[in-house]
C-alpha positions as CSV (number, residue, x, y, z in Angstrom):
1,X,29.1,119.9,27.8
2,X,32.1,119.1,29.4
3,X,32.0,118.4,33.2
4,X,34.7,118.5,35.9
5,X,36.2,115.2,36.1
6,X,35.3,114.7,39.9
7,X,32.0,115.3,39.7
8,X,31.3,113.0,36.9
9,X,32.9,110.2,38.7
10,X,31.7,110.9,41.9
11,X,28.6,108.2,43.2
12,X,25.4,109.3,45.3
13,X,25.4,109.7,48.6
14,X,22.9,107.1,49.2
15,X,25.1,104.8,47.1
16,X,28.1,105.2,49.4
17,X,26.1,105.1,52.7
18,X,24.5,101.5,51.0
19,X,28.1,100.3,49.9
20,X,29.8,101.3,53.7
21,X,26.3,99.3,54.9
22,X,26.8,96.2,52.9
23,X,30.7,96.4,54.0
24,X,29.9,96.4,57.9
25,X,27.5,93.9,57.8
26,X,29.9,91.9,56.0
27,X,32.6,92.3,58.4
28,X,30.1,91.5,61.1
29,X,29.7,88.1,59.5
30,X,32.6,87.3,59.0
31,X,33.7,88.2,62.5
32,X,31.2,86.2,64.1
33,X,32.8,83.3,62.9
34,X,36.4,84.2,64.1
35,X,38.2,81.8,65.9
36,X,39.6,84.5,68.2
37,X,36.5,86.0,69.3
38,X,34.1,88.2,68.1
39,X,35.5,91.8,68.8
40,X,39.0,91.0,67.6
41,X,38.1,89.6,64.4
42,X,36.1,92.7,63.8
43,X,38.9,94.7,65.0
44,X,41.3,92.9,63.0
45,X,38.7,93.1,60.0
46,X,37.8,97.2,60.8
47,X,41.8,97.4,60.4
48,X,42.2,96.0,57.6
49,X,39.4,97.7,55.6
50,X,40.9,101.0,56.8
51,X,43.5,100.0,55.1
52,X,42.0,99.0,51.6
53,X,39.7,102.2,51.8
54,X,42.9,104.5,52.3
55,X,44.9,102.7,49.5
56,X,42.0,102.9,47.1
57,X,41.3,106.4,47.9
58,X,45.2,107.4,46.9
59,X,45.1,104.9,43.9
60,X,41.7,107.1,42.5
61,X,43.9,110.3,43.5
62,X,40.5,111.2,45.3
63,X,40.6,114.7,47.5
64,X,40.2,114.0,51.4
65,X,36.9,114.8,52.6
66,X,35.9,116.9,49.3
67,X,32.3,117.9,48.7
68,X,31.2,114.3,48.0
69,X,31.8,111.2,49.9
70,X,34.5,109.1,48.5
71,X,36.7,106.3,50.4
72,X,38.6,108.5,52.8
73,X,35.3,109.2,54.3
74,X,34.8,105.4,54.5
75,X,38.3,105.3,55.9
76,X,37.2,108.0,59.2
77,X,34.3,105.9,59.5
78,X,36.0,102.5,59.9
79,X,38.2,104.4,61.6
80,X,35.8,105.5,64.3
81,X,34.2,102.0,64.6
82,X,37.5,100.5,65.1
83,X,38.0,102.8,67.7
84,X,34.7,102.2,69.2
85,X,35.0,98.4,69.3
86,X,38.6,98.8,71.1
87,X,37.0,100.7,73.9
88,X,34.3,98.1,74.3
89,X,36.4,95.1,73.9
90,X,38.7,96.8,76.2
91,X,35.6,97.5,79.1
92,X,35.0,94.2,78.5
């Protein structure tokens, strides 16, 4: 049987949520060992991994906020912890 093509390819939920995980806690590392300060290496890092999910997400021609998760919906949530560590660094 035949199935649509974005279904087939599309990964678990529980899979993305681990991969975003894994990603974030990598960033944090690396971060923490910034020579310009913890929040804006992860900002700069948070940027630039907006930047690789979107381009990934229009190389796989993959629908925006479909009916599974897929890298634009890593892309809002880097997005909103970028924008989460600019207001703190910027209380700060």
């Amino acid at each position: 049987m035949p199935q649509s093509s974005d279904i087939s390819r599309a990964l678990s939920p529980a899979r993305i949520i681990a991969r975003f995980a894994v990603r974030v806690a990598l960033l944090a590392a690396f971060a923490a060992f910034g020579s310009i300060g913890f929040g804006r290496s992860l900002k700069a890092l948070l940027w630039m991994s907006i930047i690789l999910c979107a381009a990934v997400a229009l190389l796989k021609r993959e629908t925006p906020f479909g009916a599974a998760l897929n890298h634009w919906d890593e892309c809002a949530a880097f997005g909103a912890l970028f924008a989460l560590v600019h207001v703190v660094n910027e209380l700060t």
